[in-house]
C-alpha positions as CSV (number, residue, x, y, z in Angstrom):
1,X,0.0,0.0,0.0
2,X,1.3,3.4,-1.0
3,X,0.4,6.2,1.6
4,X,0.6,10.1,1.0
5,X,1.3,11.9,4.3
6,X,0.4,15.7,3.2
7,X,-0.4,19.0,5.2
8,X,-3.3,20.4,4.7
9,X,-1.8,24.8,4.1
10,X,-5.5,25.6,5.1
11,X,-6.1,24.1,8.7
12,X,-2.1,23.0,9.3
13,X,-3.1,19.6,10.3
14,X,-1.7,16.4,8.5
15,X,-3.9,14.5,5.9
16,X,-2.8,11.0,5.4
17,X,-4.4,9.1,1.8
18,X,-4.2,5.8,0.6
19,X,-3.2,6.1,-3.2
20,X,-3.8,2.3,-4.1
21,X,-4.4,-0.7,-2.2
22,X,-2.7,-3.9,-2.5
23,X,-6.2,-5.8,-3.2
24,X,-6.5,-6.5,-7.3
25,X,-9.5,-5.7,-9.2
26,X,-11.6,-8.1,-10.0
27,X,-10.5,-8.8,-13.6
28,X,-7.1,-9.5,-12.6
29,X,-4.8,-6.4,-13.3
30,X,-2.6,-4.3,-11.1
31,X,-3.4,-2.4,-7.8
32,X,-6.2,0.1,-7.9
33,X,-5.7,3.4,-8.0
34,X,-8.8,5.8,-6.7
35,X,-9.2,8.9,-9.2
36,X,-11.1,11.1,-6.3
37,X,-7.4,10.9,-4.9
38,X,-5.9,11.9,-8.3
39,X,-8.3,14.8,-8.8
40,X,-7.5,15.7,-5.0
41,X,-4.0,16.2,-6.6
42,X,-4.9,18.5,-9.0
43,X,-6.7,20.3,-6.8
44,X,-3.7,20.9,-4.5
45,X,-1.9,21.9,-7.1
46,X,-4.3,25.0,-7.6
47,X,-4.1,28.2,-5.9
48,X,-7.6,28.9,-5.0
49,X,-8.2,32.2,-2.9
50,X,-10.8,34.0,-0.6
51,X,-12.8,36.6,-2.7
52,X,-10.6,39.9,-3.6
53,X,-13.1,41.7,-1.9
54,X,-14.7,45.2,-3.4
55,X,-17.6,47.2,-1.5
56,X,-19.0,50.5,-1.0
57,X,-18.1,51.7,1.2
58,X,-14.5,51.2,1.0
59,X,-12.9,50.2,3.6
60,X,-11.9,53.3,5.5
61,X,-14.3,55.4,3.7
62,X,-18.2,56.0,5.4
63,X,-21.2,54.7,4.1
64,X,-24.8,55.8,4.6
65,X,-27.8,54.2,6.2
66,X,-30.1,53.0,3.6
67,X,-27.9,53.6,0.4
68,X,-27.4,51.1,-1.6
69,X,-24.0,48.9,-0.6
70,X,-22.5,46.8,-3.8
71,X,-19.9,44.0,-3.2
72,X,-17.6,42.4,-5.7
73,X,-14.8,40.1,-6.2
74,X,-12.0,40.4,-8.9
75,X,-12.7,37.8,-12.0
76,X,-9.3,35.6,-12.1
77,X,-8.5,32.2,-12.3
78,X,-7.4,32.2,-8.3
79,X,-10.0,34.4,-7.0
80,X,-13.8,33.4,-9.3
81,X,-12.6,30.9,-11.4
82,X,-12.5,28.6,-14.0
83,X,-8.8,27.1,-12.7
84,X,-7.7,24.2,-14.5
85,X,-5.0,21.9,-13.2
86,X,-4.6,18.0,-13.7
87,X,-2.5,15.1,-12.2
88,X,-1.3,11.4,-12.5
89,X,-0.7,8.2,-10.3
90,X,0.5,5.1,-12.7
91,X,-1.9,4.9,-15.5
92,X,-4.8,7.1,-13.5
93,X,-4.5,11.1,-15.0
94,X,-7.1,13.3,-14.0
95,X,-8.1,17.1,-15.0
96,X,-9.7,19.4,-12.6
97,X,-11.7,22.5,-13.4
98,X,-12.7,25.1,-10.2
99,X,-14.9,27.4,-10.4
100,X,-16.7,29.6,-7.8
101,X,-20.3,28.4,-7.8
102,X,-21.5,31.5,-4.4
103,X,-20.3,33.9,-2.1
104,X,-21.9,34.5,0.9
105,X,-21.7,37.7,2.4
106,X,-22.1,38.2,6.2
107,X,-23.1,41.9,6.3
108,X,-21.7,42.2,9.8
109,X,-25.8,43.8,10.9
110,X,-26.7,39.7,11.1
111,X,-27.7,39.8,8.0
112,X,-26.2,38.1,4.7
113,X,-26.8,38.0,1.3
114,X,-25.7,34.8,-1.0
115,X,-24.8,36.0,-5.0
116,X,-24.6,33.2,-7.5
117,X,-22.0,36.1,-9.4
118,X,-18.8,37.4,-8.8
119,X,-20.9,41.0,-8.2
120,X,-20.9,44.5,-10.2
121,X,-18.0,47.0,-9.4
122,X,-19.4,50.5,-8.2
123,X,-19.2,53.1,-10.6
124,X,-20.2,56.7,-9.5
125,X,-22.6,57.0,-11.9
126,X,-24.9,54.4,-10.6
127,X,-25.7,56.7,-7.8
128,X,-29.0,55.7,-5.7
129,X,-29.4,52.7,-8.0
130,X,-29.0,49.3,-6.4
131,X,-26.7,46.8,-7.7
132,X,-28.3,44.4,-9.7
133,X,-27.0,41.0,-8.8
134,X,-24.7,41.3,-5.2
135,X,-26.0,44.6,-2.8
136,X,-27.7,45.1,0.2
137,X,-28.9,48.5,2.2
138,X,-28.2,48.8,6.0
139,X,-30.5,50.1,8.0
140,X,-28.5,50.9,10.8
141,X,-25.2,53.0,11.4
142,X,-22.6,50.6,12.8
143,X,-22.4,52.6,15.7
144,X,-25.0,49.9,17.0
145,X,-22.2,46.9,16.0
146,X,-18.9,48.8,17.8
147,X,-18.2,51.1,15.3
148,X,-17.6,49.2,12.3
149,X,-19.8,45.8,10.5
150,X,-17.1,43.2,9.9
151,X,-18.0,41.9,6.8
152,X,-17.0,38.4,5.4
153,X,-17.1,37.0,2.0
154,X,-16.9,32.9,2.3
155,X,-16.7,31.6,-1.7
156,X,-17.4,27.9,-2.3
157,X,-15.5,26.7,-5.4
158,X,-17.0,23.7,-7.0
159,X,-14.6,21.4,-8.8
160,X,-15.5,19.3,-11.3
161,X,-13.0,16.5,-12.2
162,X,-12.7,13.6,-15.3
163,X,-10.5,10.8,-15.6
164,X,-8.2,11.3,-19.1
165,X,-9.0,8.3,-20.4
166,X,-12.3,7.4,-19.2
167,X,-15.3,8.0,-18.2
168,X,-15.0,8.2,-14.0
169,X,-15.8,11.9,-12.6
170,X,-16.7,13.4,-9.6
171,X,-17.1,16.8,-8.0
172,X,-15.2,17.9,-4.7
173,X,-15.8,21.7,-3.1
174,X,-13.7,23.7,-1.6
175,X,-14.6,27.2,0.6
176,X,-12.0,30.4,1.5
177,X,-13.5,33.2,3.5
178,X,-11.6,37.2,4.0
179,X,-13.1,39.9,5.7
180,X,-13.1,43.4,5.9
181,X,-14.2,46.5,8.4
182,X,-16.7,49.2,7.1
183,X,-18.3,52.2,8.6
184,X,-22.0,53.5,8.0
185,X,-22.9,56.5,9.6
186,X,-26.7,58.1,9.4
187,X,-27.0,61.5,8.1
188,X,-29.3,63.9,9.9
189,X,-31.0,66.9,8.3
190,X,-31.5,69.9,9.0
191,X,-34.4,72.4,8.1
């Protein structure tokens, strides 16, 4: 039996595999090799990231209570999507393909909001207009949450894999979460 002793850069614990057994098929022929621990391979061979969070307000800007708030996340391969990467083990090669199928948004005000898109970037001339696939409106300064909402944007990467030379596939998933701090003030008017 052939054993992969790796560590795991996300929790920095030690995962141990089996890469084939000793135990022939049934038909006679060699050791069998399980593809799900191939396309694992190819997997760890991808660098896939947390969102590259954008929002209004910036971070270390203000917002304001009940204006429209827009989040985003930069496109590439490491951040949204599609990342391609492949491996082999004897005759077993396998090609992986990630892409980011959500991000869910904890607003920080107990709320969150799940986009099935990587989100719209702000543009000034958008104005009052609310984005039209990843946004949300507080309705509270963040004076009520200690100043600032911590934010956090958890992506979950679906990966589809495919045996070279065959027909086997399989999916495996993957999540990476970042945060940021935002202010939202309320504006008072006068008469």
């Amino acid at each position: 039996m052939y054993i992969e002793d790796c560590l795991d850069n996300e929790t920095g614990m030690s995962v141990v595999r089996n890469i084939f057994t000793t135990a022939p098929p049934a038909d006679g022929g060699g050791p069998v090799i399980d593809p799900a621990v191939v396309a694992q391979q190819a997997v760890d061979k991808m660098l896939l990231r947390p969102p590259q969070v954008g929002i209004t307000p910036k971070p270390g800007g203000k917002g304001v209570v009940g204006m429209p708030v827009y989040m985003w996340t930069a496109t590439g391969p490491e951040t949204y999507g599609p990342n391609t990467a492949s491996a082999s083990i004897g005759p077993v090669s396998v090609t992986a393909t990630a892409r980011v199928k959500k991000i869910v948004w904890n607003m920080g005000d107990g709320k969150s909001v799940t986009c099935t898109t990587a989100g719209t970037p702000y543009k000034a001339e958008y104005g009052k207009t609310p984005s039209p696939d990843c946004g949300h409106r507080y309705t509270a300064p963040s004076s009520t949450a200690g100043g600032k909402y911590h934010v956090t944007a958890t992506s979950t990467w679906a990966i589809d894999w495919q045996v070279t030379s065959g027909a086997q596939a399989g999916q495996l998933t993957e999540v990476r979460t970042t945060s940021v701090d935002i202010t939202v003030v309320e504006v008072q008017v006068l008469n």
